[in-house]
N, C-alpha and C positions, 0 to 999 in steps of 0.2 A: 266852804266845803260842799253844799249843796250843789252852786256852780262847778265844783271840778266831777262830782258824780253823773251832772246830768250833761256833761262833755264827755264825759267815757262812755255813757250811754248812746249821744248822738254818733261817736265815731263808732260804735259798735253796729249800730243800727246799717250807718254810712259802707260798713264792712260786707255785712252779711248783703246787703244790696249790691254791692259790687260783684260779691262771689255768685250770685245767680246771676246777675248779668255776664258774668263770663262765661258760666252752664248754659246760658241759653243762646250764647253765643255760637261757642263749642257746638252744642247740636243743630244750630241751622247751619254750620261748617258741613256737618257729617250730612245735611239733607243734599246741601249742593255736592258733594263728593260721590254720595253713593247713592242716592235717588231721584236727585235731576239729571242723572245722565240719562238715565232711560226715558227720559222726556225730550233729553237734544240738547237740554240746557245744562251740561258740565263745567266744570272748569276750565278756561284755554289751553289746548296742550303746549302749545307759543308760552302762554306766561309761567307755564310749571317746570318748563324747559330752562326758561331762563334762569327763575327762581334757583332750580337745582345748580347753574353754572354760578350762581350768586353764592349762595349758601354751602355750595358742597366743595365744586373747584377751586374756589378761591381764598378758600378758610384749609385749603389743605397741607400748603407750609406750614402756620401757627400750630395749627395740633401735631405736624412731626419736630416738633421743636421743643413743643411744652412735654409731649409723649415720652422721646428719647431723652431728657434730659430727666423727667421723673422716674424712668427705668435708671438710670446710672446714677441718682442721686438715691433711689430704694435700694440698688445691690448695695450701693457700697455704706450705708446707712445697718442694713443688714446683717454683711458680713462683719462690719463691726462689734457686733453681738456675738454671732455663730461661731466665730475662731476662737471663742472665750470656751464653747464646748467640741473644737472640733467637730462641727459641723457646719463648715462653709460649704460644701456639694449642696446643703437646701438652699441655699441662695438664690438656686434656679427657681424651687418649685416654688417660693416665697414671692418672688416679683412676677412671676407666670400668672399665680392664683389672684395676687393682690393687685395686681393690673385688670384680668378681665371681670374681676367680681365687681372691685371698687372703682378705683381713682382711673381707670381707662372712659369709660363712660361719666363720671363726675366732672373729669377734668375735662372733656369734649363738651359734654353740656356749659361749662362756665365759660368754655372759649366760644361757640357757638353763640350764649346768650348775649355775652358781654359785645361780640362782633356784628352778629346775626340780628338779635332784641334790638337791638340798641337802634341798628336801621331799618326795621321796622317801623317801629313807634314812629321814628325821625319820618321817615315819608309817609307815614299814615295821618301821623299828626299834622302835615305840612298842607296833605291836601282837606285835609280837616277845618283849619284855620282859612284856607285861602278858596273852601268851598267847592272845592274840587267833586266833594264826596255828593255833597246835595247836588251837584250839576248831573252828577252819574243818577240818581236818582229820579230829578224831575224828566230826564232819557229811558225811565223804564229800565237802567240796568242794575243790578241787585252789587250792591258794593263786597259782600259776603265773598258771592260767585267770582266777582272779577278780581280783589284784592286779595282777602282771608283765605279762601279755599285754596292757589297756587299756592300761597308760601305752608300749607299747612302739609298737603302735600309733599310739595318740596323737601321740608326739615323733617317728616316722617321718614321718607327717602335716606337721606345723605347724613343725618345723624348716627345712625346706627350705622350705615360704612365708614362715616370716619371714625366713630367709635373703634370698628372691630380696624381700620389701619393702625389708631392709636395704640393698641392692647398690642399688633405685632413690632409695631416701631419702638415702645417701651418696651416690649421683651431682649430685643434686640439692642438697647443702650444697655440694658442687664449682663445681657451676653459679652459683650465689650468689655464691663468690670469684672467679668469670671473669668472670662478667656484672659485676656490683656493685664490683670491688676492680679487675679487671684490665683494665675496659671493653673482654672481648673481644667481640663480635654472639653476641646469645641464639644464632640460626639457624646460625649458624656452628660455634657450641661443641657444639650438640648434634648437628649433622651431623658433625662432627670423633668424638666417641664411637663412634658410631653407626658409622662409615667402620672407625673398627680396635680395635672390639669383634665377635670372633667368636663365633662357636656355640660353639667349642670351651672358648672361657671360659666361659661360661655353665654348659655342662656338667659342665665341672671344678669348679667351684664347689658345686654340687647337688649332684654323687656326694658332693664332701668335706661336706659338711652331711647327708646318709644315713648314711656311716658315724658323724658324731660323734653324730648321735641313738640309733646304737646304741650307742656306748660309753655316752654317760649315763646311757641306760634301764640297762643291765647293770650298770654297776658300782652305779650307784643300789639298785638292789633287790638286788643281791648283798649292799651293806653292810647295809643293811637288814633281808635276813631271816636275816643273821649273826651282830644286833647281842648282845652279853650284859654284863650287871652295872647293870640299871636305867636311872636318869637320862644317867647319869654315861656309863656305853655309848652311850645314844643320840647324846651330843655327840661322842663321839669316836668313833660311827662316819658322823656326818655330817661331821666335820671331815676322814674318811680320804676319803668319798665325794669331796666336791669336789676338794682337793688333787690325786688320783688323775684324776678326770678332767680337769683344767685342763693335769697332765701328758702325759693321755694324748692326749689333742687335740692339743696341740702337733705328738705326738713320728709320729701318724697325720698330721697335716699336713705332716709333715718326707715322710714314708715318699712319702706319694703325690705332693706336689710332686716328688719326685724320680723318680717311676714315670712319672707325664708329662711333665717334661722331659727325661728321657733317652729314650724309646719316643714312635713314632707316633703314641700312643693317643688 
């Protein structure tokens, strides 16, 4: 008994160490981003370019797929309720609201981490093990600057665009079950959206797709430039990367739906 108390102690310990190493991660991120430029020393706009063609263009089939398929599987999940009260016309405002609050920005985040984290870690972790990272280092160049800061950049960028293409490609499988299944009026269904989709949704959506691109950026090159023991490290610190984030999303998704539905904001 003693030994399993002072096991939950040490991984607690192990924990709380980890999460400031990611805080102090994260903020020598934000030093190279927005206070070494003015010194000369920014991030490459070469490697943020890339980054973006990595992370933004190339992950943008997967989220119209997973998008429009969660649109046409919420109408018609929906309408299966609604024609119970004669009220299938909300069918619209139902997958409009419930796309750009929630699952538009959650389900981009999981495809992002699961595609995006995952390679990450994998090439952080690689040049980690094979000393890539100290070779940049004993060259005077700040691994932060050259690796971390592009892709942090990058996924701040192109998260929240494919978010907000998600939210229109999932309204749009919606529209297909209204129009095509539940022969509501094109004009109608999309006016019906349009009528009680606010800003506020909108917004709430965006912010939550900002924080989840810095969770993945973080914990991705955290595992990364923590990885040790080879091959064999590299997998298991890409398998801690995504797990970790998929949790972590959720559990930031919990926090702030909760921050704005109790508050003004």
């Amino acid at each position: 008994m003693k030994t399993y108390i002072e096991n939950i102690g040490a991984g607690a310990l192990r924990t709380g160490a980890q999460i400031w190493d990611i805080f102090a991660l994260f903020f020598n991120t934000l030093f190279w981003i927005f206070l070494a430029p003015f010194k000369g020393k920014g991030p490459s706009r070469k490697l943020v370019f890339e980054q973006m063609v990595f992370m933004g263009l190339r992950s943008i089939m997967i989220v119209f797929f997973v998008s429009v398929f969660t649109g046409i599987v919420l109408a018609m999940q929906s309408a299966y309720q609604l024609e119970k009260m004669d009220a299938t016309m909300y069918v619209a405002s139902l997958v409009g609201v419930s796309l750009t609050r929630e699952l538009g920005p959650v389900l981009t985040a999981l495809v992002i981490a699961g595609r995006c984290g995952a390679a990450i870690t994998a090439e952080l972790g690689t040049m980690k093990v094979t000393e890539q990272i100290e070779a940049l280092e004993t060259i005077a160049l700040n691994p932060v600057r050259f690796l971390v800061a592009p892709r942090f950049l990058a996924l701040l960028v192109m998260v929240p665009c494919l978010t907000i293409m998600g939210d229109m490609v999932g309204m749009f499988g919606g529209w297909l079950v209204g129009v095509y299944n539940l022969k509501l009026n094109s004009g109608l269904y999309i006016d019906t959206t349009l009528r009680f989709l606010e800003n506020k949704d909108m917004l709430t959506g965006l912010f939550k797709s900002v924080v989840f691109s810095m969770l993945i950026c973080m914990i991705g090159c955290y595992q990364g430039l923590n990885t040790k023991g080879g091959a064999e490290g590299v997998g298991k610190s890409t398998t801690a990367s995504v797990v970790t984030s998929f949790i972590m999303i959720i559990l930031a998704d919990c926090i702030l739906t909760g921050v704005f539905y109790f508050t003004d904001i």
